[in-house]
Structures are given as structure tokens and as C-alpha cells.
Phi, psi and omega in degrees: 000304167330311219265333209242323156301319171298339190260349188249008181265293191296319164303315180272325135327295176312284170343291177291330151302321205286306184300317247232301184305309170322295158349279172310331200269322171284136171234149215257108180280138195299142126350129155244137166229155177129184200279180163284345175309333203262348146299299153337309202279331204284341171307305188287347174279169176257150194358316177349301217254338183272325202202165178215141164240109179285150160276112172295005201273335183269347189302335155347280164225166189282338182283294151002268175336292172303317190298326196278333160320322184273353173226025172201144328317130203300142176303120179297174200272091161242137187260156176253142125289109178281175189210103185264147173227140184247146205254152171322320203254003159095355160297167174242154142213161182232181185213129182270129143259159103287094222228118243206146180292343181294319176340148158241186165297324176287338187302107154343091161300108179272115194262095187275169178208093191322157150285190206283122158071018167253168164202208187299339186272358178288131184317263191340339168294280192300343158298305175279244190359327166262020148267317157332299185280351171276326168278026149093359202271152173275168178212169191202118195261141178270148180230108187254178190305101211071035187250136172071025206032036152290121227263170175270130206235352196217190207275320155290147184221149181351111173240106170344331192220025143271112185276262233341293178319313196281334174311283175344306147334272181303353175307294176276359155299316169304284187330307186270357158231046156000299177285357219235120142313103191301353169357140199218143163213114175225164195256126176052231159352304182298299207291345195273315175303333178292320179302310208262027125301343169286330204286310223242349177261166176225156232285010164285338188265350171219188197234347158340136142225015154175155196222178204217133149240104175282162159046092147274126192252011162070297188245068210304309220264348195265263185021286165296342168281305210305305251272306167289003167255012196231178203310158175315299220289309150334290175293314172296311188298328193262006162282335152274019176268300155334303155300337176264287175338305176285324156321313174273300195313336174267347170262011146314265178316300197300335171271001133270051196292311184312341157314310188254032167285010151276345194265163193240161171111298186322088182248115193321305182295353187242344134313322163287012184252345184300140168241050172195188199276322173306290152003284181315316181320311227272307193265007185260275232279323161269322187296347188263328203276338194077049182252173201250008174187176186272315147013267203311325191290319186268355183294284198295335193283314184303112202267337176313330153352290180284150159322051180319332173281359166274009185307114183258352164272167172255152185216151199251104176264181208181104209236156152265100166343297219256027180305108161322347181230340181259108168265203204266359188279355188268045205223074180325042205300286184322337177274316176286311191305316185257046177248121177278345156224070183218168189198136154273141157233088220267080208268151170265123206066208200086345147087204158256150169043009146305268209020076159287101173295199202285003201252342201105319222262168206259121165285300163336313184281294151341302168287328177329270173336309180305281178324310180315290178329314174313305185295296175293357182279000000 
């Protein structure tokens, strides 16, 4: 009886290696969406960018997934040269570089760009920025006002649906490397302001040449409907996400309240009880904004908006089928199609801003890399 238990432990151990292994080996080829120039070029790149091998032990689900993301693979150790740029109105933002003594004035500069309430201290970041700087490339983090723990110096705080700090940014970047090729990338929030600043500027006006949009959620205000029409199980998740989200950001504002004791209207005690992002919107974000709903705020904030065919570079977006917070319907597929320089890459799983491969390792940074390597050729 012992024995025939021990053979059927073991068989079923082998077994669930063999399915893990099995798994693990395939790799499942990405969606391309977008004109043919930008299909072509997507063509011409390597495996990277062609196929994603998910790690099966996370493969479960996109939540699963995203969660096992924020702390694995543990962030590598990166040192920043801080840039502090101070804004007309008395704002701060800073720019982390990263940087190796080989650099030159020519060396190709990667300009990231955190998500909502990320910056340079954020995992995903210092993942990108040592694999940038392990491939020859400089990197440079934007940190915007009170993001990366940078303080709030003037009456405003990060607004979603404002390019001008980041048009600013890329401002002092040209400047202190003239000669360095710009590639610009953001993530989740960052990628969305990145889209529809490329959308909305004009290409005489900055030195991008070319751009990564990861997790991009597009639709701010269509999202956020999804999240709430859709299953208990749906709604809970994005509701602790909510919670969190929102936790930082009010313990954030409150240590900077003083910053805004000027602005009217503004009432304080009531900002700290939200508990979502609407909320917050409704009593921080329009009243700080002058707007006339929180709608509107996030409807302007929202890069699906803009005018994406107007893009004059090329930019590589980079999406999950199962992103817990992006689903796929905020997602402008019919807009992309009709961009002549824009490409969706559409992965099956990955969660948001995980795609962890078959190695452990940041699949995203890789396809990343890869678009660059295209590019720089």
C-alpha cells in the first residue's frame, strides 16, 4: 500500500514536470496590429518580438501574474545622477541618469517613463534601466511632481492630461546630449501621456525617434466603466488596486498639503476619506485642475483621444490579452491600423506589466530592446 502510494506521488511529480516543461518550451506567437510599413518592420526583428513563452507556474491567471511582477525578478541595484528641472510655476521634476564611463556625447539615449505614482524607485524601472545600461545604451528616468520621491514645491501636482512637464523633460534632455538619440518609453500611465504627447506635439519640436508604449490603459474613463460593470471577482481586484493606489497618493498630497493651501475650494478632509480613484479625481484632481467633472478629466487625460495618425515616428505598443486592469476593449485597434507609424503587439498572457518568459526573466524589456536594436540600425 506504502509503495504503490510512493509510485503514484512520484508519477504524478514527473507528470506535472513534464506539463510545466512542455509548456514552458512553447512559445505562443504575438498578434501584430498596425499599417504594413510597421508590420514589416516587426517582421524584421527577432523572436523577441515574434512569440512570448510565458513562465507556467504564473500562467493562471493575468492578476496572478501582474502581482508575482511587482516584486520578481527583484530589482537590480542602480546608481542615478540626479538633474533637478524646475518648472515656471515653481514645480520640481527630476531626471535620474544612468550612465557607464564609455558613454559619449553619441551614445543613444532611453528616456523611461513610470506609471501612475511610479518613478526611478520603482521595480520595473530599475529592471529597465540595468538592462538598457548592460546593452551599451544611456538611460534616464523622468520623475515627475511628487513621483520618485520628488516634493511638491508649487500649488500643482502630476496631472495626467498634461504633456508640458514631459514636452519639458525631453526639453532638458536634448539639451544636455544634443548629439544622443532619443528613444523614449512608458509604462502603463507614462505610456499613455507618451502616446498622446507624440499625438499632440509637433515633430519639429522634439528629437524622439522612436518609441515602446507598454500596458498602455488608453481609455482612462472607458476602463474605469469596464472595471465596474463587470464580476464580483473583477470588481474586487480593481478595487484593491484602487486602494492601494489611492493610499499612496493621499499619503503623498497630505505631506504636502502645504503646497496647496492656496488652491480654493480644495478641501482636504475630504480627500483623504476617498476610497477609489474616482473619488480622488473628483475631489483632488478636478478642483486642482479648474475642470468642469472628473469625466472630463479623464476623457482629456485619455491618449485614445488624440490623434494617433498623427504620430511621425515609429512607436511599438505592447499589450496582454489578460492585463487585469487594461482589458482589451480600451484598446483603439481600428486607430492603429489606420497610423502608418504605429504597431500594436498583442501578447497572450502577461499580465500588466509582468511578462515574466520561460527564464524568470522581463519579456517586455527584451521586445523592448530588440525594437530599439531595429531602429538604431
Amino acid at each position: 500500500m506504502e509503495s504503490s502510494l510512493v509510485v503514484s506521488i512520484v508519477f504524478f511529480l514527473v507528470a506535472i514536470r513534464f506539463i510545466l516543461s512542455w509548456q514552458s518550451s512553447r512559445g505562443i506567437l504575438n498578434r501584430f496590429i498596425g499599417s504594413a510599413k510597421m508590420i514589416e518592420l516587426l517582421r524584421s526583428c527577432g523572436t523577441p518580438l515574434k512569440e512570448y513563452q510565458q513562465y507556467p507556474l504564473i500562467a493562471v491567471s493575468g492578476v496572478v501574474h501582474s502581482l508575482v511582477g511587482l516584486i520578481y525578478p527583484f530589482p537590480p541595484h542602480v546608481t542615478y545622477r540626479s538633474q533637478i528641472i524646475n518648472t515656471v510655476d515653481g514645480g520640481t521634476l527630476s531626471l535620474e541618469w544612468v550612465e557607464s564611463p564609455s558613454d559619449t556625447e553619441a551614445t543613444p539615449t532611453i528616456v523611461l517613463v513610470p506609471g501612475f505614482e511610479g518613478g526611478s524607485i520603482s521595480s520595473y524601472v530599475k529592471r529597465a534601466a540595468h538592462d538598457m545600461q548592460r546593452k551599451g545604451y544611456r538611460s534616464v528616468v523622468i520623475n515627475f511632481r511628487g513621483y520618485g520621491g520628488i516634493p511638491v514645491t508649487s500649488g500643482k501636482y502630476h496631472n495626467l492630461s498634461d504633456i508640458s512637464d514631459l514636452s519639458l523633460a525631453f526639453d532638458g534632455i536634448s539639451t544636455k546630449f544634443p548629439k544622443s538619440p532619443l528613444i523614449a518609453v512608458g509604462y502603463s500611465m507614462g505610456a499613455n501621456l507618451l502616446v498622446k504627447y507624440l499625438s499632440e506635439i509637433s515633430p519639429k519640436s522634439h528629437s524622439v525617434i522612436a518609441a515602446v508604449s507598454a500596458g498602455n490603459p488608453w481609455d482612462l474613463l472607458g476602463l474605469q466603466k469596464y472595471h465596474m460593470s463587470k464580476s464580483k471577482f473583477s470588481q474586487w481586484w480593481f478595487g484593491i488596486y484602487h486602494r492601494a493606489a489611492v493610499w499612496n497618493i493621499q499619503r503623498k498630497v497630505w505631506r504636502h498639503r502645504h503646497a496647496f493651501r492656496d488652491v480654493p475650494r480644495l478641501d482636504m478632509d475630504s480627500i483623504m476619506k476617498a476610497t477609489t480613484l474616482m473619488e480622488f479625481s473628483e475631489r483632488f484632481s478636478k478642483v486642482l485642475y479648474d475642470l468642469p467633472s472628473v469625466d472630463e478629466y479623464y476623457r482629456r487625460a485619455s491618449c485614445c483621444n488624440s490623434d494617433i495618425s498623427k504620430i511621425p515616428i515609429p512607436l511599438l505598443c505592447l499589450n496582454a490579452s489578460d492585463d487585469p486592469l487594461v482589458p482589451i476593449s480600451s484598446i483603439p485597434e481600428e486607430k492603429i491600423r489606420n497610423s502608418e507609424n504605429v504597431a500594436l503587439v498583442m501578447t497572450e498572457g502577461g499580465g500588466h506589466l509582468a511578462w515574466m518568459d520561460k527564464n524568470g526573466k522581463s519579456w517586455m524589456n527584451k521586445a523592448t530592446l530588440e525594437f530599439i536594436r531595429i531602429i538604431l540600425e
